[in-house]
KEDO-810050 format. One line per field, with one value per residue: residue in three letters; chain; x, y, z of N, C-alpha, C, O, CB in turn. Coordinates in steps of 0.05 Angstrom, whole numbers. Glycine has a CB too. Layout:
N
code	[ALA	...]
unit	[A	...]
n.u	[X	...]
n.v	[Y	...]
n.w	[Z	...]
ca.u	[X	...]
ca.v	[Y	...]
ca.w	[Z	...]
c.u	[X	...]
c.v	[Y	...]
c.w	[Z	...]
o.u	[X	...]
o.v	[Y	...]
o.w	[Z	...]
cb.u	[X	...]
cb.v	[Y	...]
cb.w	[Z	...]
//
This chain:
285
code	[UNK	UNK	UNK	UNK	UNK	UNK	UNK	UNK	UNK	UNK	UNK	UNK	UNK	UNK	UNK	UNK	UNK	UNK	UNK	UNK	UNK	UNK	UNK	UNK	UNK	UNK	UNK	UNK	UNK	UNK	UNK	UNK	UNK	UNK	UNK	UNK	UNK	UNK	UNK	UNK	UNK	UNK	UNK	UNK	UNK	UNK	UNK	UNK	UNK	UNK	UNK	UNK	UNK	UNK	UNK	UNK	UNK	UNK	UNK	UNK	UNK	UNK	UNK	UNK	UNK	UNK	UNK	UNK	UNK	UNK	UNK	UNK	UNK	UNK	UNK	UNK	UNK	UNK	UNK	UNK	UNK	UNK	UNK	UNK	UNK	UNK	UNK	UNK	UNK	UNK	UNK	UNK	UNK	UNK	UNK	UNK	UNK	UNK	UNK	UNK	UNK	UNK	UNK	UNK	UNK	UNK	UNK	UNK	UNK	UNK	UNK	UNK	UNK	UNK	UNK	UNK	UNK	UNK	UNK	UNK	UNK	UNK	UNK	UNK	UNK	UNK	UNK	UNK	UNK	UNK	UNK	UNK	UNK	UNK	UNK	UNK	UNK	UNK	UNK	UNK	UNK	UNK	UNK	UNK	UNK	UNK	UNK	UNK	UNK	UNK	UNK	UNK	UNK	UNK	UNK	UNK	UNK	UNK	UNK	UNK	UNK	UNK	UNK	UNK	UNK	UNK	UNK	UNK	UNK	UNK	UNK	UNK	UNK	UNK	UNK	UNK	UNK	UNK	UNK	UNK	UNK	UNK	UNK	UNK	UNK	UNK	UNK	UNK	UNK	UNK	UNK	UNK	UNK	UNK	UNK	UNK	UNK	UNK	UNK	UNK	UNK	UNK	UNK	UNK	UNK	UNK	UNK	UNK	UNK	UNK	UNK	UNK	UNK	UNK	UNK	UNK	UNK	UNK	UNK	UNK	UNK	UNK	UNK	UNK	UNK	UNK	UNK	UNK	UNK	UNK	UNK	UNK	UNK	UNK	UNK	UNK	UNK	UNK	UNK	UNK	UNK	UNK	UNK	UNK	UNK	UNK	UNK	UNK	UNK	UNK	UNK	UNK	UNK	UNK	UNK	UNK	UNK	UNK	UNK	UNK	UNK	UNK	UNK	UNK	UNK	UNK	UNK	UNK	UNK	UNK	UNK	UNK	UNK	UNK	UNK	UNK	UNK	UNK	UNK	UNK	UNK	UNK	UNK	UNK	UNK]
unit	[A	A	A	A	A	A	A	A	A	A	A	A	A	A	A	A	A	A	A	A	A	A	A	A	A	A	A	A	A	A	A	A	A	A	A	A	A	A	A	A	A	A	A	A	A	A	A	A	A	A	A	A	A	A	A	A	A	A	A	A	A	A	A	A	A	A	A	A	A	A	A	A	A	A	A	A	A	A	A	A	A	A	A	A	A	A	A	A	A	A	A	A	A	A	A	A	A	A	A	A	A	A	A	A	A	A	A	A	A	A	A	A	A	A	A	A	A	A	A	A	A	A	A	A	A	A	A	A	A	A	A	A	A	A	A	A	A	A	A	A	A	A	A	A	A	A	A	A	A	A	A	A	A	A	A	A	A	A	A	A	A	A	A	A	A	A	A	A	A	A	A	A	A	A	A	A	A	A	A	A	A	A	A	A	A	A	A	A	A	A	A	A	A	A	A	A	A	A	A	A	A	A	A	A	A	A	A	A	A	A	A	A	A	A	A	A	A	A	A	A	A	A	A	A	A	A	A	A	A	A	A	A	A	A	A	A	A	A	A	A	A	A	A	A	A	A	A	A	A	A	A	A	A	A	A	A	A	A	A	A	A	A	A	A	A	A	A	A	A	A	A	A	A	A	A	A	A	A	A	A	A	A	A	A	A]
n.u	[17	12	47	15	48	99	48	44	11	1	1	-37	-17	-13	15	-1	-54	-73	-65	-105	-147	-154	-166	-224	-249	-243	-284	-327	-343	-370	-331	-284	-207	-208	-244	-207	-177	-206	-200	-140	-132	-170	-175	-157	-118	-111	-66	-56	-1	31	82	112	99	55	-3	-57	-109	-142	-163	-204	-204	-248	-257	-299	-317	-357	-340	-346	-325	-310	-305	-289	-284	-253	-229	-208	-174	-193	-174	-147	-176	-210	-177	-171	-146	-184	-209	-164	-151	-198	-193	-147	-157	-209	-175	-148	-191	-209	-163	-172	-201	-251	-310	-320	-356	-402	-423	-456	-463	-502	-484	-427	-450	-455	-414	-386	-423	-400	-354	-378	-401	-462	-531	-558	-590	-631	-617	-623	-603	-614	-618	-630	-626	-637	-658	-712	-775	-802	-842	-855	-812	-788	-818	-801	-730	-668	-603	-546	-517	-460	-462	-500	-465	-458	-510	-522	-482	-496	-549	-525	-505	-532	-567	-538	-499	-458	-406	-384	-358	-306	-314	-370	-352	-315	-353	-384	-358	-351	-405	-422	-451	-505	-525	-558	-623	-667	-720	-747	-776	-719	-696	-671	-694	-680	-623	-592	-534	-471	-434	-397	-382	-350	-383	-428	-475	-471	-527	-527	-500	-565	-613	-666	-733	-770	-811	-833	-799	-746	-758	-774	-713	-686	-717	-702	-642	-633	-643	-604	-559	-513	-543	-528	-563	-552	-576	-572	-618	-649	-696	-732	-759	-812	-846	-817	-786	-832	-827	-793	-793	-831	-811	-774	-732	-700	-695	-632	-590	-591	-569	-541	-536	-484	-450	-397	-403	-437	-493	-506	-530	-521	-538	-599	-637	-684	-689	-643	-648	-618	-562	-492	-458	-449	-384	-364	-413]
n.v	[-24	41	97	152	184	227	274	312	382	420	499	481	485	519	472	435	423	367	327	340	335	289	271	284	255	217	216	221	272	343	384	424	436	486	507	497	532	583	574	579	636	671	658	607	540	473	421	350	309	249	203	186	241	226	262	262	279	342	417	475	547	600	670	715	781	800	790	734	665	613	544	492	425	386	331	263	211	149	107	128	141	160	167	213	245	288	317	345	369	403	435	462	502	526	552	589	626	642	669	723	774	713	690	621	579	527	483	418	354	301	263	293	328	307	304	363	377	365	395	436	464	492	482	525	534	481	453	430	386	379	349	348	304	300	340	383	396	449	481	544	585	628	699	742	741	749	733	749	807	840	901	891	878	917	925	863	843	880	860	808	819	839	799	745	766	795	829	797	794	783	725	720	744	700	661	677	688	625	610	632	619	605	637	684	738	767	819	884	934	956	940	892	839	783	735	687	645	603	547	507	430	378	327	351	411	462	495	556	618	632	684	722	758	722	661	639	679	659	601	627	639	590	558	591	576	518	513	524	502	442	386	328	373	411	424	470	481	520	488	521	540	517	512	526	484	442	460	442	383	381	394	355	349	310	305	295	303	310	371	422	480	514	551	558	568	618	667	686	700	701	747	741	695	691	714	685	637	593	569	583	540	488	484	540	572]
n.w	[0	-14	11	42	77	84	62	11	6	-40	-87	-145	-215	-280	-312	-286	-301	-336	-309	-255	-290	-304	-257	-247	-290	-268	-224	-258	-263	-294	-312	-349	-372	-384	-339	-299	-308	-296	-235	-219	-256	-228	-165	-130	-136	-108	-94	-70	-59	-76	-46	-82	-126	-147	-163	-130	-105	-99	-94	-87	-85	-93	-80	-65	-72	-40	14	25	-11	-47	-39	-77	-126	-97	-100	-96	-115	-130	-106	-64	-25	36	70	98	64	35	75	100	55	55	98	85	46	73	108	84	58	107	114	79	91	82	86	76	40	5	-38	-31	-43	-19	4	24	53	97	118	119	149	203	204	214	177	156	134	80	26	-8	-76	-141	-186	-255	-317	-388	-427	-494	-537	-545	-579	-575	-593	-626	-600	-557	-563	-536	-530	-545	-559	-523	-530	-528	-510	-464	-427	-381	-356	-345	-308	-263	-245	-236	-199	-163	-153	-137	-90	-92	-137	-203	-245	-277	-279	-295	-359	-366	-361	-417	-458	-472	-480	-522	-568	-551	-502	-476	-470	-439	-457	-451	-476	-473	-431	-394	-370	-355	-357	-382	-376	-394	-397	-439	-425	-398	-404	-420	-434	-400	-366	-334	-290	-284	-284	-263	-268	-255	-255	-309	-342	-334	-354	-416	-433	-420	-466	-508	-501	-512	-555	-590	-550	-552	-537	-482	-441	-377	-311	-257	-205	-154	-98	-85	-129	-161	-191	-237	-240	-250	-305	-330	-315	-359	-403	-417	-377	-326	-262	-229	-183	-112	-85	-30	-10	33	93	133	197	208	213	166	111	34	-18	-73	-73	-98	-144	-160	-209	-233	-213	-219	-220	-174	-170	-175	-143]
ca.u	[0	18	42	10	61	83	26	49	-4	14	-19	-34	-6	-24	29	-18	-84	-76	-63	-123	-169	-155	-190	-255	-258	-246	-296	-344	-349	-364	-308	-260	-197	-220	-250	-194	-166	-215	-184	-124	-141	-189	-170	-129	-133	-84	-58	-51	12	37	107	125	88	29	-32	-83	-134	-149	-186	-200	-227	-253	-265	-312	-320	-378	-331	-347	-316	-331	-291	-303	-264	-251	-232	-190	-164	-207	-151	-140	-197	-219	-149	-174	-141	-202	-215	-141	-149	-215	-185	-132	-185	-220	-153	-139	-212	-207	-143	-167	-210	-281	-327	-330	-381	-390	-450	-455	-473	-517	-453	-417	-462	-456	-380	-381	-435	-396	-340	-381	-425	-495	-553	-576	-628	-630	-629	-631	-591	-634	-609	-638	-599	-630	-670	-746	-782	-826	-854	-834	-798	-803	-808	-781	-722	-650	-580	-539	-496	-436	-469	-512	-454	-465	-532	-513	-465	-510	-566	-523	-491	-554	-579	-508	-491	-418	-401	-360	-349	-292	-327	-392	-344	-309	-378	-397	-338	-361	-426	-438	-476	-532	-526	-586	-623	-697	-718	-772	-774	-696	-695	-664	-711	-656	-600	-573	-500	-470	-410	-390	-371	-336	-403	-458	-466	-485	-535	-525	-527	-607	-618	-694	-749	-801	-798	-833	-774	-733	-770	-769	-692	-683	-724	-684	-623	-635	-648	-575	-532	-507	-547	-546	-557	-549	-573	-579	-642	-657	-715	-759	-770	-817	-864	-796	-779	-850	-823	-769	-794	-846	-793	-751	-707	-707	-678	-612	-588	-601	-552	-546	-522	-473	-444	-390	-401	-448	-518	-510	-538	-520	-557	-625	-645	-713	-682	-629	-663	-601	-534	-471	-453	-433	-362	-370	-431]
ca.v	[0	72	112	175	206	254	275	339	398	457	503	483	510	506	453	403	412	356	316	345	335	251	271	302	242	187	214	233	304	357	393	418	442	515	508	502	560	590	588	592	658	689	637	583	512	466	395	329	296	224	208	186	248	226	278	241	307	377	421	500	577	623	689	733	815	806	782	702	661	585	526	468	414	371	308	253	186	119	86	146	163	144	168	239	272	312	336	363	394	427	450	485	520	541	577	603	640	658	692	744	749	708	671	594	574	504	464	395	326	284	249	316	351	296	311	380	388	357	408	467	484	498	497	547	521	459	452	401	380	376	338	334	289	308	368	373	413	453	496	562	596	658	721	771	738	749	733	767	817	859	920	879	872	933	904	836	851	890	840	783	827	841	765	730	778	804	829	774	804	768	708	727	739	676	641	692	671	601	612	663	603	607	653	703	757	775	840	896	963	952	932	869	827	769	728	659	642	578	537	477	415	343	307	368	436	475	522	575	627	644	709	724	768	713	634	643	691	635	581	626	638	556	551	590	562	502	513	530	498	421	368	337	400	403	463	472	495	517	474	534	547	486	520	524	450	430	470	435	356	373	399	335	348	300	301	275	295	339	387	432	505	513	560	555	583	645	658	713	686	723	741	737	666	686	711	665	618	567	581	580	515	477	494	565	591]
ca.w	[0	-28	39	46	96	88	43	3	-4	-53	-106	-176	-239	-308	-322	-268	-305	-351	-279	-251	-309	-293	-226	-260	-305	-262	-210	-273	-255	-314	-317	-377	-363	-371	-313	-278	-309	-275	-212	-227	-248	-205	-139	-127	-133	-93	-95	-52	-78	-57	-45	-121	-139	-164	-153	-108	-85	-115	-72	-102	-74	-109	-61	-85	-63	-19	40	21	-29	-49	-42	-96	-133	-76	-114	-79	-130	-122	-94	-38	-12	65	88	110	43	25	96	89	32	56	125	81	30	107	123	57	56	126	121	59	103	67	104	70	28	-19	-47	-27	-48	4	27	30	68	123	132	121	178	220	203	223	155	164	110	71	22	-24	-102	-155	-208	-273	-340	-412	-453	-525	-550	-541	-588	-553	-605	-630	-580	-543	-578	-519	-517	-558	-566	-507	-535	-507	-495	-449	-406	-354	-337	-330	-282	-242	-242	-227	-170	-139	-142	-125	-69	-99	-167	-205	-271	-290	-279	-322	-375	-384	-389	-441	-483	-473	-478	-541	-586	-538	-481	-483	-459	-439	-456	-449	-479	-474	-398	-389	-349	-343	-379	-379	-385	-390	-408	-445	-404	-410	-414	-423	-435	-370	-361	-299	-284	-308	-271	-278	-259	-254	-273	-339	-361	-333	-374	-440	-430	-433	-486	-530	-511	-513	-589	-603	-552	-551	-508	-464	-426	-343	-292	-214	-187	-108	-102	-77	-151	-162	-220	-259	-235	-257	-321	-336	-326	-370	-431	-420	-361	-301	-229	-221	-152	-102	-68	-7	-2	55	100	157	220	203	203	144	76	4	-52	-67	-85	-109	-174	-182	-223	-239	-202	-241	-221	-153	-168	-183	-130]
c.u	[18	27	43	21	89	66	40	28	2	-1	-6	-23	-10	-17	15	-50	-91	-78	-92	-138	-175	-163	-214	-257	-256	-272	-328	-356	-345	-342	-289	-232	-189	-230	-233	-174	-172	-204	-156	-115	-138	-189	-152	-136	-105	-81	-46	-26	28	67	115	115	63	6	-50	-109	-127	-171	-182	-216	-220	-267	-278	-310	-331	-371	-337	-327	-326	-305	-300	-277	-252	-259	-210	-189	-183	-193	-126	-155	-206	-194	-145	-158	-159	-210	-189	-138	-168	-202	-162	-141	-193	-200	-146	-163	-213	-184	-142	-187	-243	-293	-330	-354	-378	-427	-441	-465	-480	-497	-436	-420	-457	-427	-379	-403	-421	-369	-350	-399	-453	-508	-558	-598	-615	-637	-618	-616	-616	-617	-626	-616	-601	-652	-703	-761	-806	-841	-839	-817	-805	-793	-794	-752	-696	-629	-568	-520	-475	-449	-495	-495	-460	-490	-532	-497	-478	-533	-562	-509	-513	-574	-554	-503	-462	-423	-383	-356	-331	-303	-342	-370	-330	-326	-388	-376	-340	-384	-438	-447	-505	-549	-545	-603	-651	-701	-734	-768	-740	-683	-679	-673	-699	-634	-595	-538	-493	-441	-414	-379	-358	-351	-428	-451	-474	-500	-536	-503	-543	-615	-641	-714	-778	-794	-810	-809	-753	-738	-764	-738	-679	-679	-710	-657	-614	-635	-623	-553	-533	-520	-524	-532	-565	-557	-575	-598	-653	-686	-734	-773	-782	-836	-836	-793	-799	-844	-809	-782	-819	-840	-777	-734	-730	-680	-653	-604	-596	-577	-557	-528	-507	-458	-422	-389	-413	-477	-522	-518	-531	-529	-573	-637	-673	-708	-663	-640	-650	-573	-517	-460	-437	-403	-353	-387	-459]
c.v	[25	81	143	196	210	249	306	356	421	460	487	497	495	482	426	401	384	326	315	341	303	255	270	276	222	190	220	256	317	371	397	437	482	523	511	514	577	604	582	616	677	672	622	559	500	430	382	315	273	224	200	211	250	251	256	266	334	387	462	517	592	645	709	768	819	787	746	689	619	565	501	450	399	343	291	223	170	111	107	158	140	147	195	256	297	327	348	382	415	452	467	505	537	563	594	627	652	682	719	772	740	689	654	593	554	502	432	380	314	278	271	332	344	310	342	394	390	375	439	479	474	501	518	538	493	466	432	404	374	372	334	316	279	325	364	403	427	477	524	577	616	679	747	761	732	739	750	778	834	879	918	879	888	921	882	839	865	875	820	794	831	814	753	745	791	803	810	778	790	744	700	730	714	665	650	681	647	594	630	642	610	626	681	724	760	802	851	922	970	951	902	848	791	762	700	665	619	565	497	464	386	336	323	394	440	497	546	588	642	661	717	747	749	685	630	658	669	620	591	629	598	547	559	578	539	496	512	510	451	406	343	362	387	436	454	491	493	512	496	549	523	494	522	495	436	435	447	401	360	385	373	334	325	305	288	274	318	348	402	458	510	529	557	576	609	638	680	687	710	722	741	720	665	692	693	639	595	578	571	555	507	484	529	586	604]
c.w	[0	8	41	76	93	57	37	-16	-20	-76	-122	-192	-256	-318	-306	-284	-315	-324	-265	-262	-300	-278	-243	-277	-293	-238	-228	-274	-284	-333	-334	-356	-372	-350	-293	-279	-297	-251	-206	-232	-226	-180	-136	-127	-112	-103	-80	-73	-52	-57	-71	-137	-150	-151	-138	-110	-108	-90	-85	-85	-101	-83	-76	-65	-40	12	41	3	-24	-43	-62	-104	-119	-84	-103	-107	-116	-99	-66	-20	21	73	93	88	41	48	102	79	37	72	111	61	53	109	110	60	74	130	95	74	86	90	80	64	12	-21	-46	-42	-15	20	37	51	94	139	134	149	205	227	201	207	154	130	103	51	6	-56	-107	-182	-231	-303	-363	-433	-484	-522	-554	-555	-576	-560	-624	-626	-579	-567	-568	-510	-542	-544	-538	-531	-521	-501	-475	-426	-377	-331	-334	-313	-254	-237	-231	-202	-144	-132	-116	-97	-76	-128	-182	-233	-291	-293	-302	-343	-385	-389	-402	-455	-478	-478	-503	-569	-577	-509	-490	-458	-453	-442	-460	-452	-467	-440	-397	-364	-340	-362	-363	-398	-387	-405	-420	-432	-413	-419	-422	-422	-408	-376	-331	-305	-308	-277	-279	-262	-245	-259	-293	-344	-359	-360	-407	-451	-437	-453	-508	-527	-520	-545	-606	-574	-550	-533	-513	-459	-390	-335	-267	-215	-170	-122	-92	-103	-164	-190	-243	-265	-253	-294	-341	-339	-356	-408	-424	-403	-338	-281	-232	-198	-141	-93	-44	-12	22	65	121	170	215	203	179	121	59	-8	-45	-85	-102	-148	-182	-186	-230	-218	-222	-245	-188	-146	-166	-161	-151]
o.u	[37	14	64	10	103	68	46	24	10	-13	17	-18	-11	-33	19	-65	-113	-95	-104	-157	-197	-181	-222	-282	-267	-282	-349	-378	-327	-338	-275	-236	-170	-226	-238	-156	-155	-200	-150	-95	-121	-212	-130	-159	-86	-97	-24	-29	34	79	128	120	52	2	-49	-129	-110	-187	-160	-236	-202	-285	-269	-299	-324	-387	-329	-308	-339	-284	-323	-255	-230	-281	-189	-212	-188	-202	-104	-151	-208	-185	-122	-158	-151	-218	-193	-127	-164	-200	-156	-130	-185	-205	-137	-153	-216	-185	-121	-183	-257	-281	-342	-373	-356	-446	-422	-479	-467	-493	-430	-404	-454	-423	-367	-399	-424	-360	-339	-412	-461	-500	-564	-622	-591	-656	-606	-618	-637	-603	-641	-597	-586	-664	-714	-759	-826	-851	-817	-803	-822	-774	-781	-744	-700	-631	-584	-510	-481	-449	-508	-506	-465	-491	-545	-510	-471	-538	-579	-502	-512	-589	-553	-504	-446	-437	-361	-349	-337	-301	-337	-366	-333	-329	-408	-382	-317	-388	-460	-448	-523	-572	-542	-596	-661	-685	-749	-757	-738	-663	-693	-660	-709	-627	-595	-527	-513	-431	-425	-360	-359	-347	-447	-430	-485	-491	-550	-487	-541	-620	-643	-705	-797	-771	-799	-793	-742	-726	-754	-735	-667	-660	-705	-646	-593	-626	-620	-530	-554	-513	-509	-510	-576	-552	-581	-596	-666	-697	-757	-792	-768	-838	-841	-796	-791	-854	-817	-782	-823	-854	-756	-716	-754	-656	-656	-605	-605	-560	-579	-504	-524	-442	-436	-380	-397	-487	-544	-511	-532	-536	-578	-645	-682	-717	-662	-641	-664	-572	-523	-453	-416	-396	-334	-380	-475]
o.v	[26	73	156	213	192	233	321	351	442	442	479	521	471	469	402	382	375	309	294	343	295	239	248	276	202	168	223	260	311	371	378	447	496	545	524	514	590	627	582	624	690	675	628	553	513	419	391	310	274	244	218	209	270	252	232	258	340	375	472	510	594	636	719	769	834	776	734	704	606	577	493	454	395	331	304	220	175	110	103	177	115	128	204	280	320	350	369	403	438	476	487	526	561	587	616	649	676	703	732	793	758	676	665	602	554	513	423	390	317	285	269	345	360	322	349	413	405	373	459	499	451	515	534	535	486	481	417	424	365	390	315	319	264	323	344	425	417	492	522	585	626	680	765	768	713	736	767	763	840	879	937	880	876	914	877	832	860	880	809	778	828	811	754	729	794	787	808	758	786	738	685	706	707	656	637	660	641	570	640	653	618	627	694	726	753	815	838	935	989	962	892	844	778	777	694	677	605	577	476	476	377	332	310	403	422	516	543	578	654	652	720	752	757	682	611	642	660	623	576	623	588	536	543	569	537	475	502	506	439	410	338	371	366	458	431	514	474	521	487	565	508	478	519	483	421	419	439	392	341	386	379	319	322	308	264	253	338	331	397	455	511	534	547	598	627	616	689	664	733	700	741	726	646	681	684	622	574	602	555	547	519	490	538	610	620]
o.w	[15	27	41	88	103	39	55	-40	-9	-88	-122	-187	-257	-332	-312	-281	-308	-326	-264	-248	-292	-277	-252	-279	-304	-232	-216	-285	-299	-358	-340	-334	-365	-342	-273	-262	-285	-245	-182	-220	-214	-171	-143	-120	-104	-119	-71	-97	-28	-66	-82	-162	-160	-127	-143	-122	-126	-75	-90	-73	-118	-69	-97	-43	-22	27	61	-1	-8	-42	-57	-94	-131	-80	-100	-116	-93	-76	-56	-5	24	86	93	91	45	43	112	84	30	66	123	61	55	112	119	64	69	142	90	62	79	108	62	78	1	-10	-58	-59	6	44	61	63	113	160	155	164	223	250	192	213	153	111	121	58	9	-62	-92	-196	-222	-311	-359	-447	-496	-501	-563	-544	-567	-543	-634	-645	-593	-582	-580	-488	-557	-520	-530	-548	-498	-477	-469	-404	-356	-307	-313	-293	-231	-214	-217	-185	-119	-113	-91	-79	-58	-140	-170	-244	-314	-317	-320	-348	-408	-412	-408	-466	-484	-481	-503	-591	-591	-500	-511	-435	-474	-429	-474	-434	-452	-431	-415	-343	-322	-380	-339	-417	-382	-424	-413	-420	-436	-443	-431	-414	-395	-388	-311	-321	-329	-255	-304	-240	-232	-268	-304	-355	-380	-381	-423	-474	-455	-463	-526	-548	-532	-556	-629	-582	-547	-510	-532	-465	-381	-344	-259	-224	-164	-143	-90	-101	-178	-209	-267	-287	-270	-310	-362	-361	-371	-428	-434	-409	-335	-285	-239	-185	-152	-93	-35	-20	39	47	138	162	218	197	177	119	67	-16	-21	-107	-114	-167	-205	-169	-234	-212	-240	-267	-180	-123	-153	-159	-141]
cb.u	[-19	-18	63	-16	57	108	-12	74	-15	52	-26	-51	26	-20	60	-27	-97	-54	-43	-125	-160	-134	-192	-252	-252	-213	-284	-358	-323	-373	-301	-272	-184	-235	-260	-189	-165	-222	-197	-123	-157	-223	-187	-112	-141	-88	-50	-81	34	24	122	110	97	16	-52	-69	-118	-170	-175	-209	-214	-275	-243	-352	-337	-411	-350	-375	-284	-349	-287	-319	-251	-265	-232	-202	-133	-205	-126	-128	-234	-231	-122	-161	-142	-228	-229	-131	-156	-242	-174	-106	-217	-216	-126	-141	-231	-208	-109	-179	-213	-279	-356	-328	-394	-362	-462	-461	-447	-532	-425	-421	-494	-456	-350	-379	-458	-397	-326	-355	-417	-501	-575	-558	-659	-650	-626	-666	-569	-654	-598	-650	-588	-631	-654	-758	-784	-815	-870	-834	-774	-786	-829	-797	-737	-648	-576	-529	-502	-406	-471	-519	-429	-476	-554	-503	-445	-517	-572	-508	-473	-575	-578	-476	-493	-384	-392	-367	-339	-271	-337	-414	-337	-294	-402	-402	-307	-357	-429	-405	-473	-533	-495	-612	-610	-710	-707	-784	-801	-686	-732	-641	-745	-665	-567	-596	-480	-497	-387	-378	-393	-328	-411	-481	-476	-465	-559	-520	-524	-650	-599	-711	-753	-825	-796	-859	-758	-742	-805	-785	-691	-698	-744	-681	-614	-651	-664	-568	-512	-486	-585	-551	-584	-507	-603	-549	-657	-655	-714	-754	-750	-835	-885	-768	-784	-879	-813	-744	-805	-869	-771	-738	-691	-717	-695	-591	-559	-624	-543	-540	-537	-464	-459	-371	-373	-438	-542	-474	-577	-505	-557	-640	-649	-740	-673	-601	-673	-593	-525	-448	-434	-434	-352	-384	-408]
cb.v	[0	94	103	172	200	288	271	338	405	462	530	485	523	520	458	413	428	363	338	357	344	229	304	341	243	171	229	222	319	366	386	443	421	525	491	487	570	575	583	585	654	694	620	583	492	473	392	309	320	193	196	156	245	192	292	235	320	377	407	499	600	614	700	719	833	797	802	694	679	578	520	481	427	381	312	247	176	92	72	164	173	110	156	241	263	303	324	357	384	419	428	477	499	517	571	580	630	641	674	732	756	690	683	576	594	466	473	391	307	258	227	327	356	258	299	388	372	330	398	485	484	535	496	568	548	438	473	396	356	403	316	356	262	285	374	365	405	456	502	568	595	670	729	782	725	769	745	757	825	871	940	856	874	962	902	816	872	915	833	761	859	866	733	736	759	776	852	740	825	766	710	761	754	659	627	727	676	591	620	701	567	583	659	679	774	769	847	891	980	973	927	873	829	744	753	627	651	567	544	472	411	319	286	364	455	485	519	557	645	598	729	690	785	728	608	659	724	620	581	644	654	540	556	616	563	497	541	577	522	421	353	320	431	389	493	486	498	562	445	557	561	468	558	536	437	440	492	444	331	380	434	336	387	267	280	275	286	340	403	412	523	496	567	544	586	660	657	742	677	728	717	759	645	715	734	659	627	562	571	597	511	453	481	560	617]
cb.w	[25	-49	60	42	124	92	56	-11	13	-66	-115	-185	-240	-327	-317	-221	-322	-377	-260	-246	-345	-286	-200	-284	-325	-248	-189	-274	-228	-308	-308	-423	-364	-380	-307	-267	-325	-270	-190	-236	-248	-215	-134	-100	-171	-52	-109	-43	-101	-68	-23	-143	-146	-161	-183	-60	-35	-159	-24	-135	-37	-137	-45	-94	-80	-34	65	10	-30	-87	-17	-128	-140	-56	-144	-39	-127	-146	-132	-42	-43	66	73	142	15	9	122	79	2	68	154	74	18	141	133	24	53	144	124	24	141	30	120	88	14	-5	-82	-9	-66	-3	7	15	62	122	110	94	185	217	187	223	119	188	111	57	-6	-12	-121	-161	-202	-270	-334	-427	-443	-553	-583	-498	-608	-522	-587	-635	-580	-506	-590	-483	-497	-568	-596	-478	-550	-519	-512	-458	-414	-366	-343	-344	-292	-246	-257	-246	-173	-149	-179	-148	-45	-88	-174	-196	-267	-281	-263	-319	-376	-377	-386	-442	-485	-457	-453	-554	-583	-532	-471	-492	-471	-414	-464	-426	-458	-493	-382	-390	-364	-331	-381	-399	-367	-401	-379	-461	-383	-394	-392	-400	-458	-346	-371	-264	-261	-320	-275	-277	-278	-277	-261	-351	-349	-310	-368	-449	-401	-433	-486	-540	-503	-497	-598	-605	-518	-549	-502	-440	-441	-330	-296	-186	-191	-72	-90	-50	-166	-127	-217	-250	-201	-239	-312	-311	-295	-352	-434	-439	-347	-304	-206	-234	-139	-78	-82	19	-2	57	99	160	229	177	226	135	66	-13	-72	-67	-60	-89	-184	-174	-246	-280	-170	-236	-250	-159	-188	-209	-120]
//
């Protein structure tokens, strides 16, 4: 047996993605390795390495403005996991966030949620993974509802700052340059009444974030993208949007898992969940 001591934690760098990407695919996670340019970027990612080297773990922050920031990417090898790596890697994400200073934030999986309770993070609400995996005609599509274009940008930024809780600008733009087949806009007497964004992924496109006034604008936002980008398609939606949900199985998406929003040690929440209609993605916030 492999001996994980010492275990060596240190950042990533571009020259490890191709390393890291074998995580994301052996655990079947979405993931391209733009993504984890990402944070690289705009955060940091880090890495568990065994004594020959090998990568074992990844574990990534992203800190956003509004005094929080996320932790994701918390991927440990088949053949290493149950030897306290990934609670390692979190507890040094924890110190990393605390010392800018952000208050910790992730999205769970069921199993996730157990351990990370037990390490101090508290609920905030629940949403739902939602998958189509081919294209469902569903008439002719909306007519209030275009193409995003660049001089859209000001107000998307301010829309998604006043849902999300923190402006993340850089962010929104890389999934606009990943996103400019189908990424779109709602609009009213030249108001912008929401926008989806979304990126291409290993196994599916993603949609999030869908920033909305309402969950029809939601719904017709889908609908057109859905028209232009690649299925399957994948989104997250806090389950207290259930007329969207009902939306959605009845264009072709179903349930795949659920998740959990999570906080440590606070009772502050961010954002305002009633408009965000998809979140960007588990990894992302």
């Amino acid at each position: 047996m492999a001996n994980t001591d010492p275990l060596v934690i240190s950042p990533l760098s571009s020259s490890d993605i191709d390393e890291a990407q074998a995580l994301v695919a052996e655990t079947g996670w979405n993931q391209t390795p733009a993504d984890w340019r990402i944070f690289l970027e705009l955060g940091r990612a880090l890495g568990a390495r065994a004594r020959d080297g090998a990568l074992v773990g990844t574990a990534a922050t992203l800190p956003y403005a509004g005094s929080f920031g996320w932790i994701s990417m918390l991927l440990v090898a088949k053949a290493w996991r149950r030897r306290g790596i990934g609670t390692r890697l979190l507890n040094r994400c924890v110190e990393t966030l605390r010392e800018l200073p952000s208050i910790p934030m992730l999205d769970a999986t069921p199993a996730g949620r157990e351990v990370y309770r037990r390490l101090g993070f508290r609920d905030l609400w629940p949403f739902t993974r939602w998958r189509r995996r081919a294209a469902v005609d569903s008439g002719t599509g909306p007519t209030n509802v275009r193409l995003l274009e660049d001089r859209d940008s000001d107000q998307v930024i301010t829309l998604d700052s006043e849902t999300f809780g923190s402006s993340r600008d850089k962010l929104l733009q890389h999934l606009r340059d990943r996103s400019r087949e189908f990424a779109c806009a709602a609009e009213t007497n030249g108001q912008l009444r929401g926008f989806l964004l979304g990126r291409d992924g290993r196994t599916a496109t993603h949609f999030g974030p869908i920033v909305a006034e309402n969950e029809p604008t939601a719904a017709a936002l889908v609908d057109f993208a859905s028209r232009r980008a690649s299925a399957p398609v994948i989104l997250d939606v806090p389950d207290q949007h259930d007329g969207f949900g009902q939306w959605l199985a009845n264009h072709g998406f179903v349930r795949e898992r659920p998740l959990m929003r999570m906080i440590l040690s606070s009772d502050h929440s961010f954002g305002d969940p009633r408009r965000m209609i998809a979140i960007a993605g588990p990894e992302l916030g």
